[in-house]
C-alpha positions in Angstrom: 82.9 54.7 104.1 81.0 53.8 101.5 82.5 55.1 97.7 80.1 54.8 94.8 81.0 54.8 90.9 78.9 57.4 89.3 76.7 56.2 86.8 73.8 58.8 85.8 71.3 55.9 86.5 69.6 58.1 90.0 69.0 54.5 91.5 73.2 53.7 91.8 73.4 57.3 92.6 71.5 57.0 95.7 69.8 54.4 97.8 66.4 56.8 98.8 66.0 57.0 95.0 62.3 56.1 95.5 62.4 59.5 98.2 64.3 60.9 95.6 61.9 60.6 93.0 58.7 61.5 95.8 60.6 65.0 96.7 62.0 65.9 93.1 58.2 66.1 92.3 57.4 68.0 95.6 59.8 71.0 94.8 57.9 74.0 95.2 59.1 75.5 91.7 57.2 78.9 93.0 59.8 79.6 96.1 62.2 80.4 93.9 61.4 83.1 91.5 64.9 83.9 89.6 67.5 83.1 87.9 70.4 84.0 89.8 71.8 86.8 88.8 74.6 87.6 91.7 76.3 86.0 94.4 76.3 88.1 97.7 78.7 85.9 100.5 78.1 87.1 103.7 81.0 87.1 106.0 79.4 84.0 108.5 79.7 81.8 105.6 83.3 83.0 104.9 84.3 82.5 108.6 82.4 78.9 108.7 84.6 77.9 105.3 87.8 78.7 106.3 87.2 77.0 109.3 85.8 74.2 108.3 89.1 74.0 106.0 91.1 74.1 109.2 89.3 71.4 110.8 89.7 69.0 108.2 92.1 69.4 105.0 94.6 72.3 106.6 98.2 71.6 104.9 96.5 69.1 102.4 95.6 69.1 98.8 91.9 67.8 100.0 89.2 70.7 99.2 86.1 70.5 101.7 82.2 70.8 101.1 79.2 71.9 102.6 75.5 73.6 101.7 74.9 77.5 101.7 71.8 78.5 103.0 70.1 82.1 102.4 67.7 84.0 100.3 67.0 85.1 96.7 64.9 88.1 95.7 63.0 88.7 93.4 65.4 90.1 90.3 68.0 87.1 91.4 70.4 88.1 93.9 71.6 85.5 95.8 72.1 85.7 99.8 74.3 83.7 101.1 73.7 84.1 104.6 74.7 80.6 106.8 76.2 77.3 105.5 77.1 74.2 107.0 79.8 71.7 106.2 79.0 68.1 104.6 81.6 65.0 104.7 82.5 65.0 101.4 86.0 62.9 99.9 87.0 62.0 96.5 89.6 60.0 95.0 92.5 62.2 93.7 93.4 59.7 91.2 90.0 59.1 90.2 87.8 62.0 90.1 84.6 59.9 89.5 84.6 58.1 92.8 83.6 60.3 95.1 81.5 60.8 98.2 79.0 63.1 99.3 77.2 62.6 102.8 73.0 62.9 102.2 71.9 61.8 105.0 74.2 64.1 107.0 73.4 66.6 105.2 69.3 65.9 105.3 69.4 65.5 109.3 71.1 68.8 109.2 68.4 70.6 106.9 65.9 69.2 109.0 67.7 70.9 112.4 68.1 74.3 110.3 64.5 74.2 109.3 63.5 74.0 112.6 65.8 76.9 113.7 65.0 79.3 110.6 62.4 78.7 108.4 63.7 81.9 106.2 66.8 80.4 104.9 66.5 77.4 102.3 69.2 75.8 100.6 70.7 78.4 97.9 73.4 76.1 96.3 76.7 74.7 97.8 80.6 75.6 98.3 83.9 73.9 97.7 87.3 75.3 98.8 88.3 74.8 95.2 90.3 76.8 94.4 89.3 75.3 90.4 86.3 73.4 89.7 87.0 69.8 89.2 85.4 66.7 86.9 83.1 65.9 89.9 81.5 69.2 90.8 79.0 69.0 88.0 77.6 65.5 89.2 77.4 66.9 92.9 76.0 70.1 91.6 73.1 67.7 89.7 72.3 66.2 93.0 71.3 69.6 94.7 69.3 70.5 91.8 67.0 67.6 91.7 66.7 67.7 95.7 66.6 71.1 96.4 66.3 74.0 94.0 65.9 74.5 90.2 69.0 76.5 89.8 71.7 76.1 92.6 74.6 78.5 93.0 78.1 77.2 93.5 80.2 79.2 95.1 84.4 78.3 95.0 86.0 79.9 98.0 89.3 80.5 98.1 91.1 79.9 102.1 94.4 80.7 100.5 94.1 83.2 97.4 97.7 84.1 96.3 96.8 87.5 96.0 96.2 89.4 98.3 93.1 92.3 97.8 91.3 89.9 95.3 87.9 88.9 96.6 88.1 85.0 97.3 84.7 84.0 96.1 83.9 82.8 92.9 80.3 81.8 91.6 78.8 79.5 89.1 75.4 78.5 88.2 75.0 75.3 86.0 73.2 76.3 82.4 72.1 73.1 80.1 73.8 73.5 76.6 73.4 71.0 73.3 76.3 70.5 71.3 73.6 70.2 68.5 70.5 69.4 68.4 70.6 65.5 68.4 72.7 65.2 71.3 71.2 65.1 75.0 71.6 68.7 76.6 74.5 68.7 79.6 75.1 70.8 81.9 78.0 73.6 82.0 78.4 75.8 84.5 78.8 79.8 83.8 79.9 82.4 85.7 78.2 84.6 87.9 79.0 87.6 89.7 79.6 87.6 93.3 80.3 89.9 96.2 80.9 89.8 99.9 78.3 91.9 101.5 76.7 92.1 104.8 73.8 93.4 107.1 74.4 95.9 109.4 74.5 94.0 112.5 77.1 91.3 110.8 79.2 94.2 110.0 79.2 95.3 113.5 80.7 91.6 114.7 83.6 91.5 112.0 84.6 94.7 113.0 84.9 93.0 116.5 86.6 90.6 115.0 88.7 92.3 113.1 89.6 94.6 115.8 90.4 91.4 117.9 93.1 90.3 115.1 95.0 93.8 114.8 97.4 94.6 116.2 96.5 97.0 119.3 100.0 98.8 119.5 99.2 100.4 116.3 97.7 103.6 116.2 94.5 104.5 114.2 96.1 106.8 111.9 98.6 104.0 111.0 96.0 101.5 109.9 94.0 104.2 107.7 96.7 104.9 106.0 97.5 101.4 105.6 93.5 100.4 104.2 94.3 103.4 102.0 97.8 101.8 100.3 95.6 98.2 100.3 92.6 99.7 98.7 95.5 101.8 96.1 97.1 98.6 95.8 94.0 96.4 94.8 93.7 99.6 92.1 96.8 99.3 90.5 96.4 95.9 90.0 92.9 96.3 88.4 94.2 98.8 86.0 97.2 96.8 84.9 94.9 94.0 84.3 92.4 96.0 82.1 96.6 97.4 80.6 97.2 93.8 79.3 93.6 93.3 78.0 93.6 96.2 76.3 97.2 95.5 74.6 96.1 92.3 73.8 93.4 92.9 72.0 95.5 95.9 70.1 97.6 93.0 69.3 95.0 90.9 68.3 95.8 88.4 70.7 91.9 88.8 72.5 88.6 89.4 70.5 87.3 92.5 70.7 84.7 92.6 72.9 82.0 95.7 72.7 80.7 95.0 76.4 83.7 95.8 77.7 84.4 98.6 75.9 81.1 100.4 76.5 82.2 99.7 80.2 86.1 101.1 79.8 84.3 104.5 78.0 82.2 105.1 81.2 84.8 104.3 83.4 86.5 107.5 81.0 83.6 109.5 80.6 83.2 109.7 84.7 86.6 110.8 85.2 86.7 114.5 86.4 88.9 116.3 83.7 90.9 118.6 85.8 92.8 119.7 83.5 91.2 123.1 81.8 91.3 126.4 83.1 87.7 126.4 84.0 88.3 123.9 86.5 91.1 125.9 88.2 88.8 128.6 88.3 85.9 127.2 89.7 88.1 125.0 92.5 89.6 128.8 92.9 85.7 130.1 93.3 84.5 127.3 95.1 87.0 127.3 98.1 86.5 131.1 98.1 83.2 130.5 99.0 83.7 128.2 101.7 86.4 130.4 103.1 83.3 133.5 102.7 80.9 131.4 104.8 83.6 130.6 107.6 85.2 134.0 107.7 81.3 135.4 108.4 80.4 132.0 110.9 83.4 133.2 112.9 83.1 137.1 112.6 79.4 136.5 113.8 80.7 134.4 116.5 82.7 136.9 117.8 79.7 139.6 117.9 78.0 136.9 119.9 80.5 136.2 122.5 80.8 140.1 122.8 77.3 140.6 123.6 77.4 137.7 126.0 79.9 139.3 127.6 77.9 142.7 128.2 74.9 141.3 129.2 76.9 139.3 132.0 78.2 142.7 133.0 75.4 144.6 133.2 73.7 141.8 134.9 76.5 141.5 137.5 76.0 145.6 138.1 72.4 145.1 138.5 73.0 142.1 140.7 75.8 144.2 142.9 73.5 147.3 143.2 70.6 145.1 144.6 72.8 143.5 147.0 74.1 146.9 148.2 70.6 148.8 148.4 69.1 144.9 150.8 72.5 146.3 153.0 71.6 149.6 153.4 67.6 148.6 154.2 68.9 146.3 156.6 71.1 149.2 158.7 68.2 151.2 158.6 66.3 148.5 160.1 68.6 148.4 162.7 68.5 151.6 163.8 65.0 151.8 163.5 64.6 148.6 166.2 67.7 150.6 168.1 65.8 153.8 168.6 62.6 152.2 169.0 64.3 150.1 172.2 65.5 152.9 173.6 62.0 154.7 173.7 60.6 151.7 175.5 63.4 151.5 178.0 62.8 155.1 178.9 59.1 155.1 179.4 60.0 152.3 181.6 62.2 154.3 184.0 59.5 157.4 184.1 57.1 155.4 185.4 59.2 153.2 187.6 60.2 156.9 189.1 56.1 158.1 189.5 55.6 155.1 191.8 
């Protein structure tokens, strides 16, 4: 396998450097409008990490590579909708030897394009979990090939805490030290989010379903989202606890961003606590219990007049079926009588002859 020093020379960096150079100058700055702005992972690409992580660094320290492939909009929201792994190693003694597979990772591109045309390369993934020396260099290479402003998305296979979403995101930014120097590039931090469309969400619950246990009943694993959900709460709120005491302490800057954000968090809390609140829960549920009290009391006058109108209908139906009986004895008789007659006049003339 071949390693290569990393020298920012493109030629030593590559052997297509001439290609390089041809397709650097054939990206089609237009397809991408945005800056990103947000990271949303669908849960494909989270499934396709962790088991590409299985496949090939489970019980190791190794982290593993690949491309995400998706969509950005127009105000710079990132989907990350499919990925696919790339044979990537590094030295962990050296983190600038390192190897990245491009000629894998073209042939792939060049199956996917054929398959859908809609997703283009977004940006790439490592399992992390901390960005290391190399990343930058790697993350250098998908700029120049693919897009001006890749995304790189960390994600966690084994986060520590539980409730935490695994997925961090980073886009690289250039930054001068001053303004001699040559600008590098840093990356910064972007929000991300796991997200999906409808018909995804349909699978994982599948899935999902699949991996639960079956014994347990519905209630049981309500309740038990509920106390996750609870859970992942507290711990947010003793986070934003310590912040705030440090920066009381003066251990953290202030910062006014955050601040703005911890009032609205405030100001949208219901206050519950003044007598007008009491009263109007009071006047509110006396309402509702007004409109069901009148649903059911007209409910009742409904059934009732069901009720008589199936009686008088039965009566009806009973007096017709007795007044067809008597029509049909007075038939009867009728063709009885009318028999006789003719039987008679038979005889009298019988006796004439």
């Amino acid at each position: 396998m071949s390693h290569h020093h990393h020298h920012n020379d493109a030629k030593d960096l590559d052997p297509h450097a001439a290609r390089l150079a041809a397709q650097r100058s054939s990206i089609d700055y237009t397809d991408f409008p945005a800056f990103p702005t947000k990271v949303v992972v669908h849960p494909l690409v989270l499934l396709s990490v962790v088991d590409h992580y299985n496949r090939v660094a489970k019980d190791t320290n190794n982290r593993v590579a690949g491309v995400l492939l998706g969509e950005i909009s127009k105000d710079g929201v990132v989907d990350c909708t499919n990925s696919f792994a790339v044979p990537f190693e590094e030295d962990p003694k050296d983190p600038s030897i390192w190897f990245f597979d491009h000629s894998f990772l073209e042939n792939m591109l060049g199956m996917f394009r054929k398959v859908t045309a809609k997703e283009k390369v977004v940006g790439w993934y490592s399992t992390g979990p901390k960005i290391r020396k190399s990343d930058i260099e790697i993350h250098q290479i998908i700029k120049e090939k693919y897009l001006p402003h890749p995304t790189y998305c960390i994600i966690d296979v084994n986060p520590e805490q539980e409730n935490v979403i695994p997925t961090d995101a980073y886009v690289a930014v250039e930054e001068r030290e001053d303004q001699q120097s040559q600008p590098k590039l840093t990356f910064t931090h972007l929000p991300s989010e796991i997200g999906a469309y409808e018909a995804e969400e349909i699978g994982v619950e599948h899935l999902l379903r699949d991996v639960k246990d079956t014994t347990i009943s519905d209630l049981a694993s309500a309740v038990s989202t509920r106390m996750t959900s609870l859970k992942a709460l507290r711990n947010r709120l003793s986070e934003i606890n310590t912040y705030l005491d440090q920066v009381v302490s003066g251990k953290m800057p202030v910062n006014h961003n955050i601040l703005y954000l911890l009032q609205d968090v405030f100001n949208l809390l219901p206050g519950l606590h003044t007598n007008d609140a009491k009263q109007s829960i009071g006047k509110k549920t006396n309402d509702t219990y007004l409109a069901m009290y009148l649903s059911s009391v007209i409910r009742c006058i409904i059934s009732l007049h069901d009720l008589i109108n199936n009686k008088i209908e039965m009566r009806e139906f009973e007096a017709k079926q007795l007044d067809k009986k008597k029509e049909e004895k007075k038939e009867e008789k009728k063709e009885e009588s009318s028999n006789d007659k003719e039987k008679e006049s038979q005889k009298t003339s019988t006796d004439k002859k």
